[in-house]
N, C-alpha and C positions, 0 to 999 in steps of 0.2 A: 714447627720446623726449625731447626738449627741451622742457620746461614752460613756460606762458607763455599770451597772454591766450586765445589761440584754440586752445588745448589740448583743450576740452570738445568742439568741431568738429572736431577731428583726430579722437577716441577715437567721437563721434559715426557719421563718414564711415569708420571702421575696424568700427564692426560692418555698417555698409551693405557694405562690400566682401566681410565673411563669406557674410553673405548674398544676394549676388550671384554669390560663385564657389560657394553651396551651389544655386543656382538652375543656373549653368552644369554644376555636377557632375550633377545631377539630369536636368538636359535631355540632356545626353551620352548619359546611361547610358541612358534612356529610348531612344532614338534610334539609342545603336547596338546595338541587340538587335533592331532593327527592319529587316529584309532589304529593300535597296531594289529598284524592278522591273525593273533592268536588269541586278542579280547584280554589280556592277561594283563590284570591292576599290576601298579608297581609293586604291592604287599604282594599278590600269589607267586610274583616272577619271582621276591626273595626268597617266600617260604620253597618254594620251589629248589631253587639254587643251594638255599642253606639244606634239606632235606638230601639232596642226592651229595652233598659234600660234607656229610654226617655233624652236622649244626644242627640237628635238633631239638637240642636244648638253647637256644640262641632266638628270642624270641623278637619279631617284627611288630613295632610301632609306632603309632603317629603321632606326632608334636607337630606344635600352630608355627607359622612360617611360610616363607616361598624358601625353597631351596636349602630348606633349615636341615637337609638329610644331612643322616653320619651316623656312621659305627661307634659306639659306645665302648673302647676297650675294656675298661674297666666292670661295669653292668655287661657286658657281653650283648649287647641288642643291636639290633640295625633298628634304625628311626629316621622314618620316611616323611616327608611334609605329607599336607594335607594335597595338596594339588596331585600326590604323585602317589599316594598311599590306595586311593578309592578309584582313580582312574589308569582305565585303560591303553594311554598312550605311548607311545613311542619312546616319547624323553622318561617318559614314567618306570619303563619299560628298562631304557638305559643308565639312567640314573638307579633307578634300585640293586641293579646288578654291580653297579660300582660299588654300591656300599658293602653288598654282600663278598664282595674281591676283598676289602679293610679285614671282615671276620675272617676268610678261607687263610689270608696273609695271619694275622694273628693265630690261629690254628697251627701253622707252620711255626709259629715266630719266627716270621719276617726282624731281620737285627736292625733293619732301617725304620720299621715301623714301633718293636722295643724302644730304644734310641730315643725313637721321637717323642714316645708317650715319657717317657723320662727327662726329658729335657723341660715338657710343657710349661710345668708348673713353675717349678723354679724361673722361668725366661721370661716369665710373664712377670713376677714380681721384680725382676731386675729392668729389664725392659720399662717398668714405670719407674728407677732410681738412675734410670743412665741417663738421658737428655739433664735430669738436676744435676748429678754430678760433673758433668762436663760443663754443662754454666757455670758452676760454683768454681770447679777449677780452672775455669777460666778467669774467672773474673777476681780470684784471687791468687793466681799465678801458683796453685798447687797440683804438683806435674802429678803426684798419685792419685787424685782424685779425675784428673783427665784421662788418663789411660784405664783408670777403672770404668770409667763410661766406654770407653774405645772396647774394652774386653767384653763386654756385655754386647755390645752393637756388631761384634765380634760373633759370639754364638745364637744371633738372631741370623746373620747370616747365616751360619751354619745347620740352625734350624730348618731356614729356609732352603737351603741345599738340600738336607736328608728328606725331606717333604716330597721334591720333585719325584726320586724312582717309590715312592712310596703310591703316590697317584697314578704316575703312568701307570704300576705293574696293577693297580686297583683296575684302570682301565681296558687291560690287557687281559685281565682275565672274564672282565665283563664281556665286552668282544668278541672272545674267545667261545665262549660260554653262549650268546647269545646266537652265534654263528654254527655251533658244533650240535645244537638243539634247535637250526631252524627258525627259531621265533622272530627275525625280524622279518621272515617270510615274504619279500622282497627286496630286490635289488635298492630301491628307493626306502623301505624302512631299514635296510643296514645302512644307508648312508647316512639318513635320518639320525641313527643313534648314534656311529659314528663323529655324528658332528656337533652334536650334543656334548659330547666325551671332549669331545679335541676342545671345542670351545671354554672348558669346567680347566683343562689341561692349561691353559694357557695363560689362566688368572693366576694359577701355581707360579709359574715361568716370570708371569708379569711382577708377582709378589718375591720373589727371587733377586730380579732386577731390581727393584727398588730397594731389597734390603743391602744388598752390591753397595749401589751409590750412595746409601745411605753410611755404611763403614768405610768406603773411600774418603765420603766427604771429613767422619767424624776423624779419622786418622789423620790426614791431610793438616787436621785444624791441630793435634794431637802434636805432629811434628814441627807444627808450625810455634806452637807456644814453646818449644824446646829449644828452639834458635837464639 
């Protein structure tokens, strides 16, 4: 962690994120022990969803993990943990259908979800030269080398920005979809997945906020060396 004015808001918004992914861990596990009424593994609900939204070259697989699911842009695959791949539940249920929202959004080219796949690669190799560069310019009083970490801390935010309507509208179509075919087949298994969804929704949000505070703090420290 890089110390500095809005340091106390980072360690703040870092125990919110604890306990938001203990809230998502809690809602999961709750939900997938819960047999949804249709019997339908998280694999069938995909192939299911990719099949009637003409994904059927888009194929569904498992990789070892909790929670390890995601769409594959590039490979074109949805890939489902093992928890949620063989089983029939609920969160299984709602989770696979998020993923399968990532492909239908790709399909379309979604510009938020292009964007993002573009942005990945590169952000992550900056992202490990920014926290050094802003040491380094700090500590030897080189204003170009400071700002080059701030611009980097810069499009992590903005990452994190394009990320958010990228999830929702994943979840939205999940929802959508899972409600417009019945499957959650009660009142209590749409809330079930629903809160599944909101809960996965909110580590986004949480990871938002932290990268916020995190280019407040860096800037802040940015303007500060410039005085």
């Amino acid at each position: 962690m890089i110390f500095g004015p809005y340091t106390f808001l980072i360690l703040a918004i870092f125990v919110a994120s604890m306990l938001i992914q203990g809230y998502l861990t809690s809602s999961y596990r709750r939900w997938g022990q819960v047999r949804n009424a249709r019997n339908l593994t998280g694999a069938e609900v995909a192939r299911q969803m990719l099949d009637e939204n003409g994904l059927h070259n888009v194929p569904v697989q498992m990789v070892p993990g909790t929670l390890s699911d995601h769409y594959d842009p590039v490979r074109k695959t949805v890939n489902l943990s093992e928890g949620n791949y063989n089983v029939p539940s609920v969160a299984a249920m709602a989770v696979a259908a998020h993923e399968v929202g990532h492909a239908i959004q790709d399909k379309v080219r979604m510009p938020a979800l292009i964007l993002r796949g573009q942005m990945a690669m590169p952000l992550s190799l900056g992202m490990n030269l920014a926290p050094l560069l802003l040491m380094v310019g700090l500590f030897l009083q080189i204003s170009g080398l400071v700002w080059a970490g701030v611009i980097f801390f810069g499009f992590a935010l903005l990452f994190h920005l394009i990320t958010l309507p990228v999830e929702f509208d994943a979840s939205r179509r999940a929802l959508q979809y899972l409600q417009g075919r019945a499957l959650n087949g009660s009142a209590e298994g749409e809330a079930g997945a629903r809160r599944v969804l909101t809960a996965a929704a909110l580590t986004y949000v949480a990871g938002f906020a932290m990268a916020l505070a995190q280019f407040m703090n860096v800037f802040a420290m940015a303007r500060s060396s410039d005085d």
